[in-house]
N, C-alpha and C positions, 0 to 999 in steps of 0.2 A: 657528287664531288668526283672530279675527275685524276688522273696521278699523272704528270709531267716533268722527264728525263731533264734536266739542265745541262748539257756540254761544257764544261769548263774550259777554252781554249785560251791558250798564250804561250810566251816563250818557252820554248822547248828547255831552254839550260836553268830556268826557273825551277830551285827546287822549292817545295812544299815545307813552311815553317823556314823561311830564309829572311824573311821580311816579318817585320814585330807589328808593320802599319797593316800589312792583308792580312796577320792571323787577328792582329785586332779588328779590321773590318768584317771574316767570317765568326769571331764570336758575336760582332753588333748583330751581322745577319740573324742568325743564330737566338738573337734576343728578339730580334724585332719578331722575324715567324717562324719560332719555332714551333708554333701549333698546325704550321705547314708544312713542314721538313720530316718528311716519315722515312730520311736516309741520308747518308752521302759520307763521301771520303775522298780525301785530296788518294791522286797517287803517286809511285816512287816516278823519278828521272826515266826517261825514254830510254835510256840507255839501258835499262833495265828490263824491256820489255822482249820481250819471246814470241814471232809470229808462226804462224800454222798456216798454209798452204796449201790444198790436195795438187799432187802434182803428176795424178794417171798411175803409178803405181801404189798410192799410198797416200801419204805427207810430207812434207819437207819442214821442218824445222829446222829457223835459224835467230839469233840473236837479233836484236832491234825492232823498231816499229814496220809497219808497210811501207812507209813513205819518209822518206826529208820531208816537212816543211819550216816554216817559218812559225807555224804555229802550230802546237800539240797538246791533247788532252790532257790534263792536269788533276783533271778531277770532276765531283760530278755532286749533283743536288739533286733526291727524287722528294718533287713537292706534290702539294694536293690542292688545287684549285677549283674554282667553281668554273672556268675556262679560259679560254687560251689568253685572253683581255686579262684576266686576272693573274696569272702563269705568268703573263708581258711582267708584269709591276712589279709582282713576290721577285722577279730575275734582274729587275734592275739594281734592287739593293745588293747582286752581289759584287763582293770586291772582283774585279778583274782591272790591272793593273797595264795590263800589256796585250788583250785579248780581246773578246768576247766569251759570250753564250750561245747555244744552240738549246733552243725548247721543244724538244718531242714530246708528243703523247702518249701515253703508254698503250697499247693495247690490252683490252678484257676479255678476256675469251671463256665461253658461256654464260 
Protein backbone atom coordinates (compact mmCIF):
# COMPACT_ATOMS: atom_id res chain seq x y z
CA UNK A 1 0.00 0.00 0.00
CA UNK A 2 1.25 3.13 -1.06
CA UNK A 3 0.46 6.88 0.84
CA UNK A 4 -0.71 9.77 -1.52
CA UNK A 5 -0.71 13.63 -0.85
CA UNK A 6 -4.23 14.99 -2.29
CA UNK A 7 -3.87 18.97 -3.11
CA UNK A 8 -6.82 20.56 -2.37
CA UNK A 9 -7.00 23.52 -4.68
CA UNK A 10 -9.91 26.41 -5.32
CA UNK A 11 -10.82 29.73 -4.64
CA UNK A 12 -8.72 31.53 -2.67
CA UNK A 13 -11.43 33.78 -0.62
CA UNK A 14 -13.17 30.24 0.10
CA UNK A 15 -13.09 29.82 3.63
CA UNK A 16 -12.99 26.29 5.14
CA UNK A 17 -16.68 25.39 6.80
CA UNK A 18 -18.45 28.31 4.67
CA UNK A 19 -20.49 26.07 2.72
CA UNK A 20 -23.00 23.38 4.69
CA UNK A 21 -23.15 21.36 0.97
CA UNK A 22 -18.73 20.76 1.02
CA UNK A 23 -18.61 20.20 4.62
CA UNK A 24 -21.30 17.74 4.02
CA UNK A 25 -19.54 16.38 0.93
CA UNK A 26 -16.09 15.98 3.00
CA UNK A 27 -17.97 14.06 5.76
CA UNK A 28 -19.67 11.67 2.77
CA UNK A 29 -15.94 11.43 1.71
CA UNK A 30 -15.04 10.83 4.90
CA UNK A 31 -17.58 7.87 5.16
CA UNK A 32 -17.17 6.54 2.08
CA UNK A 33 -12.96 5.84 2.74
CA UNK A 34 -12.36 6.38 5.63
CA UNK A 35 -10.20 3.33 5.94
CA UNK A 36 -8.05 5.38 3.37
CA UNK A 37 -7.67 8.77 4.85
CA UNK A 38 -4.73 8.20 7.42
CA UNK A 39 -4.92 12.42 7.50
CA UNK A 40 -5.93 15.65 6.37
CA UNK A 41 -7.14 19.18 7.36
CA UNK A 42 -8.84 21.93 5.56
CA UNK A 43 -6.75 25.22 6.14
CA UNK A 44 -7.18 28.82 7.44
CA UNK A 45 -7.61 31.86 4.45
CA UNK A 46 -4.34 32.68 2.49
CA UNK A 47 -4.41 35.61 3.99
CA UNK A 48 -3.23 33.94 6.82
CA UNK A 49 -0.22 32.48 5.54
CA UNK A 50 3.38 33.48 6.38
CA UNK A 51 6.15 32.88 3.59
CA UNK A 52 9.92 32.21 4.15
CA UNK A 53 12.34 33.02 1.77
CA UNK A 54 16.34 32.56 1.98
CA UNK A 55 17.44 35.79 0.73
CA UNK A 56 21.65 35.62 0.85
CA UNK A 57 21.88 37.06 4.21
CA UNK A 58 19.49 34.89 5.96
CA UNK A 59 15.47 34.85 5.61
CA UNK A 60 13.00 37.17 4.65
CA UNK A 61 9.70 36.76 6.17
CA UNK A 62 6.71 38.26 5.03
CA UNK A 63 2.95 37.93 5.37
CA UNK A 64 0.91 36.05 2.50
CA UNK A 65 1.31 33.22 0.19
CA UNK A 66 4.28 33.00 -2.62
CA UNK A 67 1.89 33.89 -5.33
CA UNK A 68 -1.59 35.60 -6.40
CA UNK A 69 -3.44 32.96 -8.05
CA UNK A 70 -6.79 32.16 -9.02
CA UNK A 71 -6.38 29.15 -7.20
CA UNK A 72 -5.11 28.25 -3.69
CA UNK A 73 -4.49 25.48 -1.43
CA UNK A 74 -7.33 24.90 0.84
CA UNK A 75 -6.46 21.80 2.25
CA UNK A 76 -5.23 18.46 1.84
CA UNK A 77 -6.04 14.49 2.16
CA UNK A 78 -3.11 11.87 2.96
CA UNK A 79 -4.65 8.54 1.54
CA UNK A 80 -3.43 5.11 1.15
CA UNK A 81 -3.91 3.21 -1.98
CA UNK A 82 -2.81 0.31 -3.77
CA UNK A 83 -1.80 2.93 -6.72
CA UNK A 84 -1.88 5.79 -8.40
CA UNK A 85 -5.41 4.22 -10.57
CA UNK A 86 -6.73 3.79 -7.24
CA UNK A 87 -5.45 7.27 -5.62
CA UNK A 88 -7.30 8.61 -9.22
CA UNK A 89 -10.84 7.21 -7.84
CA UNK A 90 -10.49 7.60 -3.67
CA UNK A 91 -9.77 11.74 -5.08
CA UNK A 92 -12.64 11.84 -7.25
CA UNK A 93 -15.17 11.62 -4.43
CA UNK A 94 -13.62 14.65 -3.08
CA UNK A 95 -15.87 17.78 -2.78
CA UNK A 96 -14.12 20.35 -4.70
CA UNK A 97 -16.61 23.00 -5.59
CA UNK A 98 -14.45 25.53 -7.50
CA UNK A 99 -10.90 23.67 -7.95
CA UNK A 100 -9.26 20.62 -8.35
CA UNK A 101 -6.88 17.98 -6.88
CA UNK A 102 -3.26 17.37 -7.16
CA UNK A 103 -2.25 13.59 -6.30
CA UNK A 104 1.47 13.21 -5.06
CA UNK A 105 3.05 10.20 -3.93
CA UNK A 106 4.59 10.32 -0.83
CA UNK A 107 8.06 9.31 -0.65
CA UNK A 108 9.56 6.14 1.67
CA UNK A 109 12.73 6.55 2.53
CA UNK A 110 14.56 3.19 3.77
Amino acid sequence: MSQYLVLIYGDPTYEAGSSDDVMKGHMKFGEDFGSKIAGGNALQPTSTATSIRPDGAGFAVTDGPFLETKEALGGYYLIEAADLDEAITISQGIPMPAGGVEIRPVVVYG
